[in-house]
LUMTOR-569912 format. One line per 8 residues: number of its first residue (from 1); for each residue x, y, z of C-alpha. Coordinates in pm, whole numbers, plus 32768, in hexadecimal, padded with zeros to 4 digits. Layout:
BEGIN
NUM) X/Y/Z; ...
END
This chain:
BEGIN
1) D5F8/A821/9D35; D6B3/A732/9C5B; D823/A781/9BCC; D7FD/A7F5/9A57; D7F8/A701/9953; D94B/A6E2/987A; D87F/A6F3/9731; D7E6/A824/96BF
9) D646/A858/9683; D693/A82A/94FE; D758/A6F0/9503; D62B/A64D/9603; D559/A6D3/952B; D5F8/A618/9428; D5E6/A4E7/94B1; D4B2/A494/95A5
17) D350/A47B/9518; D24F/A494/95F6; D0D0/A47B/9613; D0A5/A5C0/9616; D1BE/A5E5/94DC; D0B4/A4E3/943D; CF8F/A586/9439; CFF7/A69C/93DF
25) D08F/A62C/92B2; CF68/A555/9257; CEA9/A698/9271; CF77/A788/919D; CF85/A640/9093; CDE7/A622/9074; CE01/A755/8FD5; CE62/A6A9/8EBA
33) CD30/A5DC/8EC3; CC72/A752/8E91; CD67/A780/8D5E; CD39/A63C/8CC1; CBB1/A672/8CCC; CB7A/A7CF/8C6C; CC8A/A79D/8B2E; CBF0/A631/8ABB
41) CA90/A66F/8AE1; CA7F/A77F/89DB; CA8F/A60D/88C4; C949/A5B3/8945; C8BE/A70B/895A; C91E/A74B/87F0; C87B/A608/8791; C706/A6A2/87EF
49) C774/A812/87B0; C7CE/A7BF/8650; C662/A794/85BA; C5BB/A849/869E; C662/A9AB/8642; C6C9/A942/8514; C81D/A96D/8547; C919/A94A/843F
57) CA70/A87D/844E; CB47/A9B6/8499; CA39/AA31/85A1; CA53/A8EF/8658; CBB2/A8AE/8629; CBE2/AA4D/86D2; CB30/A9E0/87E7; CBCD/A8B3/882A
65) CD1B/A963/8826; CCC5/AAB8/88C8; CCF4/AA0A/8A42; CE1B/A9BC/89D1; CE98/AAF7/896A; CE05/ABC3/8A96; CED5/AA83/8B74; CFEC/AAF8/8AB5
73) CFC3/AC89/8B22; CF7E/AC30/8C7B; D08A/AB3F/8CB9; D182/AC59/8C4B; D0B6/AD8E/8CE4; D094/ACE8/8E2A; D1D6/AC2D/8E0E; D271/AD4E/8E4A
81) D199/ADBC/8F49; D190/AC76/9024; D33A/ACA9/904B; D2D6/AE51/90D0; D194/ADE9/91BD; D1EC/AC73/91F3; D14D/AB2F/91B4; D010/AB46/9287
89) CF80/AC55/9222; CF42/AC01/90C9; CEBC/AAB1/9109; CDB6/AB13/91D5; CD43/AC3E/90DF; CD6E/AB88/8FB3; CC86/AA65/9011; CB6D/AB72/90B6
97) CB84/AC25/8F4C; CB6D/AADF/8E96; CA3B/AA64/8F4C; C976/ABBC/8EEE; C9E4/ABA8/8D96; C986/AA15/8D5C; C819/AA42/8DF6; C815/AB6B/8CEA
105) C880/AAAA/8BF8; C732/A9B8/8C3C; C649/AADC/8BDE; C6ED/ABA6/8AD9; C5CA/ABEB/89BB; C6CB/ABE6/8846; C80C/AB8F/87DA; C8CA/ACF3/87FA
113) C888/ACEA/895E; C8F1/AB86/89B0; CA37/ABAF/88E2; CA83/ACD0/89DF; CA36/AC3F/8B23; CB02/AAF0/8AC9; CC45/ABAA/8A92; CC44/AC3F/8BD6
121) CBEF/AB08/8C80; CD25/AAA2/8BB7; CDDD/ABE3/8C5C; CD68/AB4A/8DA8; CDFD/AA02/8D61; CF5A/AA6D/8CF6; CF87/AB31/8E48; CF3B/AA1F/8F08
129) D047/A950/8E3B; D155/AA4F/8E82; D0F0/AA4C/8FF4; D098/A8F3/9061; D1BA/A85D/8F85; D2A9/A947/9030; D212/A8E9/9188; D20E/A785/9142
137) D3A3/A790/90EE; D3FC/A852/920E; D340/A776/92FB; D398/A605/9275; D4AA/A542/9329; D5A6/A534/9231; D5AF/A3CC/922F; D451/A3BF/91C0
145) D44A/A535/90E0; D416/A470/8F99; D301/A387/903E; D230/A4BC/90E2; D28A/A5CF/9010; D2B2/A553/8EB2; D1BC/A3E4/8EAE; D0A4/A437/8FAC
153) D02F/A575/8F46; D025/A4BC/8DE0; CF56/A39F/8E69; CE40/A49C/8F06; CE5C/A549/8D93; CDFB/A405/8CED; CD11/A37A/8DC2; CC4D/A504/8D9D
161) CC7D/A4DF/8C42; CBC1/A362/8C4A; CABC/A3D1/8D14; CA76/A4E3/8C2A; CA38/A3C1/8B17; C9A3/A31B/8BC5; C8A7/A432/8C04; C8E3/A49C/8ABB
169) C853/A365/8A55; C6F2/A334/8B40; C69C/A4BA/8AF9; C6D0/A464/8980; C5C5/A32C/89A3; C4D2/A38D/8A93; C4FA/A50C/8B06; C454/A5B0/89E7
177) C481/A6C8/8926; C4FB/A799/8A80; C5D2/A68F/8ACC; C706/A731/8A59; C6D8/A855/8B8A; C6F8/A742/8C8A; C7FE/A6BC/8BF3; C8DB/A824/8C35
185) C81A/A865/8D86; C84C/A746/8E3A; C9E1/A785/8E12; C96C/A89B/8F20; C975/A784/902B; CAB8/A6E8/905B; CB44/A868/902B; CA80/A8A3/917B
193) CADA/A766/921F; CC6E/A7C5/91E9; CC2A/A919/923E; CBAF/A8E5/9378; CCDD/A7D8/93B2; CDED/A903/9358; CD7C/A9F0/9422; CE34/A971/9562
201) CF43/A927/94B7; D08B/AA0D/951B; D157/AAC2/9413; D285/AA31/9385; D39C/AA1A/9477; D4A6/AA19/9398; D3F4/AB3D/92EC; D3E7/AC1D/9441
209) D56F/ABE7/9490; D5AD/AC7F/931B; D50B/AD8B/938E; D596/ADC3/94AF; D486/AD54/9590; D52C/AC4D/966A; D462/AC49/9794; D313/AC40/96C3
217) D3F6/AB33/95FE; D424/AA73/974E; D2AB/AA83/97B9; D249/A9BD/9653; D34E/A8CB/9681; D2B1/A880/97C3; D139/A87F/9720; D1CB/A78F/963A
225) D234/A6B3/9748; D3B8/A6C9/978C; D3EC/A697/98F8; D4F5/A736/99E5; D61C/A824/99F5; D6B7/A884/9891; D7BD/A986/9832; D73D/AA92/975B
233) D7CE/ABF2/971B; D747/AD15/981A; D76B/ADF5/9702; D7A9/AD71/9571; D829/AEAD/94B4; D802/AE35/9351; D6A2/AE6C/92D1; D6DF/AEE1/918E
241) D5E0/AFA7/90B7; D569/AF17/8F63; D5D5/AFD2/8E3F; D54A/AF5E/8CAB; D511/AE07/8C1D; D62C/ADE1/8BB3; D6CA/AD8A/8CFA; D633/AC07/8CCA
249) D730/AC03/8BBD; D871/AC81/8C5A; D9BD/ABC5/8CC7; D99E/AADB/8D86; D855/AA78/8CF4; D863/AAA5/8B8A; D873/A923/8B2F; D768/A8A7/8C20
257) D697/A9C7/8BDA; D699/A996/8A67; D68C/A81C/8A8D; D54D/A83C/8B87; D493/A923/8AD0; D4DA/A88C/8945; D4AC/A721/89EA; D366/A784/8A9C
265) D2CD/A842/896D; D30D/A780/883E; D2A2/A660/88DF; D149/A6BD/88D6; D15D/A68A/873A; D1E1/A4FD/8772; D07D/A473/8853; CFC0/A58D/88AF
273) CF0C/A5EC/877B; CE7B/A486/8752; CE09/A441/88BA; CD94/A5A4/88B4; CCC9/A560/879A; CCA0/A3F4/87AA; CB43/A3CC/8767; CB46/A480/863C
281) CC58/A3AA/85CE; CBA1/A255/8616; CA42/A2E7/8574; CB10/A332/8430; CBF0/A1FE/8402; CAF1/A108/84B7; C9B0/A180/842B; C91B/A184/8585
289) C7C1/A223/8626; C80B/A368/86E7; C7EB/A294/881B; C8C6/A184/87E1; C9BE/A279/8760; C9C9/A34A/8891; C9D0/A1DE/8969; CAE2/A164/88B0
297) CBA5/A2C9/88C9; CBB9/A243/8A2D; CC9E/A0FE/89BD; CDD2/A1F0/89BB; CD6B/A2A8/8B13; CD75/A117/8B9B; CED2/A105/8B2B; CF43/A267/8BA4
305) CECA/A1CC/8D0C; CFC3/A0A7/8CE4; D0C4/A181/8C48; D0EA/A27B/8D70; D094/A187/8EAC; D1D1/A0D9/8DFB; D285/A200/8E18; D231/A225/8F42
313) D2F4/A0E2/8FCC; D434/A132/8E96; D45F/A297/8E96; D53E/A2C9/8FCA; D5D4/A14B/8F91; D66F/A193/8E13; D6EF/A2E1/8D99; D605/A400/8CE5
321) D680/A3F4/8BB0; D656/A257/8BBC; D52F/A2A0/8BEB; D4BE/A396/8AE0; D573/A2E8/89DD; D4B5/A189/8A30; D372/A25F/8A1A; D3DE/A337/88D3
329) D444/A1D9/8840; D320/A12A/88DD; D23B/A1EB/883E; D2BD/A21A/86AA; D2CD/A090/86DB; D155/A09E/8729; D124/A175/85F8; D1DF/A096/8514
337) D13B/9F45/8577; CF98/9FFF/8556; D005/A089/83CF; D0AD/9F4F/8368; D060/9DF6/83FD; CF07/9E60/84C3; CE86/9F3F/83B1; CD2B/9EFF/8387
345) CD0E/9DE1/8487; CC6A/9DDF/85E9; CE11/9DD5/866C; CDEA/9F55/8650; CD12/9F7B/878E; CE24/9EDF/8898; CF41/9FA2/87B8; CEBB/A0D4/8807
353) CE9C/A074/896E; D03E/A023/8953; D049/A1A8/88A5; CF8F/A20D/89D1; D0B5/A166/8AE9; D1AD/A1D3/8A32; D136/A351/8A1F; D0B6/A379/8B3D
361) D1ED/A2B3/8BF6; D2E4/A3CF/8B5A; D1E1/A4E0/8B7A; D21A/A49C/8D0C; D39C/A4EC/8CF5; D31A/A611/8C2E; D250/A6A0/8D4C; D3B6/A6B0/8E05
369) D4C4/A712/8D5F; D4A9/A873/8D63; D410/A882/8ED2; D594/A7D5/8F2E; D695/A88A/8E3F; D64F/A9E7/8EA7; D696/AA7D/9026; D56D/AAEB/90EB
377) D52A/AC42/909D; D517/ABDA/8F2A; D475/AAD3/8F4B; D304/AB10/8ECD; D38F/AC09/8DDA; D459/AADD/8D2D; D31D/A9DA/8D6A; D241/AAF2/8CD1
385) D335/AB14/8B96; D35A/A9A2/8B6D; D1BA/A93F/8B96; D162/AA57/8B01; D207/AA21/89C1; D17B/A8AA/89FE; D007/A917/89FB; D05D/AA05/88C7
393) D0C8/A8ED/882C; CF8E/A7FF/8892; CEBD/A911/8807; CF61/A93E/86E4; CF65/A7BC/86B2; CDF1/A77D/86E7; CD91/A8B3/85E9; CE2D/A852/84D1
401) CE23/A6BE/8511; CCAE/A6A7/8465; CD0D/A755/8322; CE65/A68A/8337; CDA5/A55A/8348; CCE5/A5B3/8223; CDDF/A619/8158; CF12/A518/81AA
409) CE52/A408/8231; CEB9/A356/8381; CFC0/A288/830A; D0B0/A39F/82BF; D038/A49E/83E3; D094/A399/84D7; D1E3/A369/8440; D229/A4D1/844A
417) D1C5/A495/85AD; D2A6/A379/85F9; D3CB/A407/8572; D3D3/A556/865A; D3D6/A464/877D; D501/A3AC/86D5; D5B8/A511/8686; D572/A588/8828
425) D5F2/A428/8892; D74B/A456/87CE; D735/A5B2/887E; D70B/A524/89EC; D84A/A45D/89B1; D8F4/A5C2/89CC; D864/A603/8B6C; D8F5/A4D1/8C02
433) D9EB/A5D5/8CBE; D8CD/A69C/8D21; D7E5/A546/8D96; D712/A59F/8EF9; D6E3/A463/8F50; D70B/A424/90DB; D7BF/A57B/910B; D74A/A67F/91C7
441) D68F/A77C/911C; D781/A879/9192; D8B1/A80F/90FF; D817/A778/8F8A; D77A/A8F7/8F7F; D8DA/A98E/8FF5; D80C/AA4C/9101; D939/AAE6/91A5
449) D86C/ABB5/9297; D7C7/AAC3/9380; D90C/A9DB/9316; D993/AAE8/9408; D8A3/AAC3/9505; D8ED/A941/9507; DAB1/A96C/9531; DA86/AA7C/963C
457) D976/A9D8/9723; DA1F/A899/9706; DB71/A914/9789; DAC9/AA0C/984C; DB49/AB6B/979D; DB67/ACB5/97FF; D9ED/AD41/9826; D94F/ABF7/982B
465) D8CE/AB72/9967; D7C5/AA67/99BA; D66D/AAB1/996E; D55A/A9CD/9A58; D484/A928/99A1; D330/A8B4/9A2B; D32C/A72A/9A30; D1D9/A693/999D
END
């Protein structure tokens, strides 16, 4: 047996990825790809649904935005729940729920029905954002957080949500008048295909120490691929019980709590409401078939692809808040150039692909910043707060956007768009103290506790001893 290594399990942990590390964040990320599809598809639904239940505007715009809402109650409901039972468990019951509820989605007979089963499939989706997000931040080499936490999960998003139009789009022309039920069932299958990926997948590690549960800690550090002998505490003394809310906004979290959650909701109002409802927009202002409107909806999904695989590459190589003000500015430019100079000209098209990289660029540091300001055992309570009030916000945005457009036109929505990405970017300049970038999770979350674990195995403190650790 080998002599014990002089860095602890965390700080390894911080720093080696390995190919076990890899999938496993690749398969807590395709998640997203579930998200992205279930949320998107609903434009392309709502395209058939419209005339064939005679829905009126505020009927469709409801169910457009009830997934959204029931995102927003599960991200806090389960938020909360995912920092008491841990990460796992929610992932894996979350996506078995969603599946049932999608393939009833397919066969529902009226509208009353269908509004009900999409917002729980929307409760299904926030829990897995509090859970996987959390996992995904306590697993990613620090080095890398921004890349695999904040940018990847984004990319799976975007490409669910372009396969969706894409869908969206051959249903519309040659499915028929059922074609809208395959569009919602077949977001059944890639739930199954990354349900059956999670289920080997251990618990957080960084989640079981919080709890007390070192040698179950040490035992997923080891599934996860981190060879040899590492210190670890034989017994950690500080799990701490959760008490109200209100904890997620207590010294010394108060700023970065506020900052996460206000940056990370009110964003939704700056791109989300016209990607969300994009082919609505294009059939309005471009006079276009319901076809061609839902396949050039997809123009901004092609430029939230290029937007977060480029933040994949810049996140961890320029700060956070670089980042989210290039993508807040990014996109009000974008704004400014379609109502002015491209107004009415075929220039709109590759502008809205530019909204699209901008958005979905600074929508990636969005995914992150709560998961790595708040310590571990607050963790998906503070991602629940902060995506929660995001998907509130989304829903709220794509409800009232169709009456906005008729009443203010595009021109001035957009601008009223534009400049709440301007007012958040002015705000970011106030976190540069409280930046994550290439710092350990622990420390940017002040997560004293397993800080603890780190001083006192390193130098070997009283009632810490080596721990073996199975090498891969």
């Amino acid at each position: 047996m080998t002599s014990a290594a002089p860095d602890t399990v965390i700080e390894h942990f911080d720093e080696v990825m390995t190919p076990t590390r890899r999938r496993a964040l690749i398969t807590i990320a395709l998640g997203e790809f579930v998200d992205g599809y279930d949320l998107i598809v609903i434009g392309g639904v709502l395209l058939a649904l419209k005339p064939q239940w005679h829905l009126t505007t505020g009927q469709a715009g409801l169910l457009s935005a009830i997934t959204f809402f029931g995102s927003a109650a599960g991200a806090v409901v389960f938020g909360d729940l995912t920092d008491r039972v841990g990460r796992r468990r929610i992932f894996v019951m979350n996506l078995i729920a969603f599946v049932g509820l999608t393939l009833l989605s397919a066969v529902v007979p009226d509208y009353p029905l269908l509004l009900v089963i999409r917002a729980l499939i929307g409760v299904a989706i926030g829990a897995d954002i509090a859970a996987s997000m959390s996992f995904l931040a306590e697993l990613s080499p620090r080095a890398s957080r921004g890349g695999w936490t904040g940018a990847f999960p984004q990319i799976a998003w975007t490409i669910g949500a372009m396969t969706s139009v894409l869908i969206d789009t051959a249903l519309l022309a040659w499915g028929g008048p059922g074609g809208w039920r395959w569009m919602l069932a077949l977001g059944a299958v890639p739930a199954v295909v990354v349900l059956l990926l999670r289920r080997s997948l251990p618990d957080s590690p960084r989640w079981l120490l919080s709890q007390g549960r070192d040698r179950e800690a040490l035992a997923a550090f080891s599934d996860l691929g981190i060879p040899g002998e590492l210190r670890a505490a034989e017994r950690l003394p500080y799990r701490q019980s959760l008490r109200a809310f209100g904890e997620v906004f207590r010294a010394p979290w108060t700023a970065a709590a506020i900052f996460a959650v206000l940056v990370t909701g009110l964003s939704a109002y700056v791109g989300g409401a016209s990607s969300v409802l994009g082919p609505y927009v294009f059939e309005q202002i471009g006079h276009l078939s319901i076809v061609l409107s839902e396949l050039t909806g997809a123009v901004i999904w092609a430029g939230g692809i290029a937007g977060s695989v480029t933040a994949f590459f810049v996140l961890d190589r320029i700060s956070r808040v670089a980042s989210l003000i290039i993508a807040l500015v990014g996109v009000f430019a974008a704004y400014l150039l379609m109502i002015t100079v491209a107004w009415g000209t075929s220039w709109l098209v590759p502008l809205y692909f530019v909204q699209g990289f901008f958005t979905w660029f600074g929508a990636s540091v969005e995914w992150i910043l709560a998961a790595e300001l708040l310590p571990t055992r607050l963790r998906g309570r503070s991602l629940g707060l902060a995506h929660g009030f995001s998907r509130a916000n989304i829903g709220v945005s794509a409800w009232i956007v169709p009456p906005l457009l008729a009443s203010l036109g595009f021109r001035p929505l957009v601008m009223i768009f534009g400049a709440i990405g301007l007012a958040l970017s002015a705000y970011s300049l106030t976190a540069r103290r409280i930046d994550a970038t290439g710092r350990s999770v622990d420390e940017t979350s002040h997560d004293t506790e397993l800080q603890q674990v780190r001083t006192a195995s390193s130098s070997g403190g009283p009632g810490y001893s080596p721990v073996p650790l199975p090498r891969q």
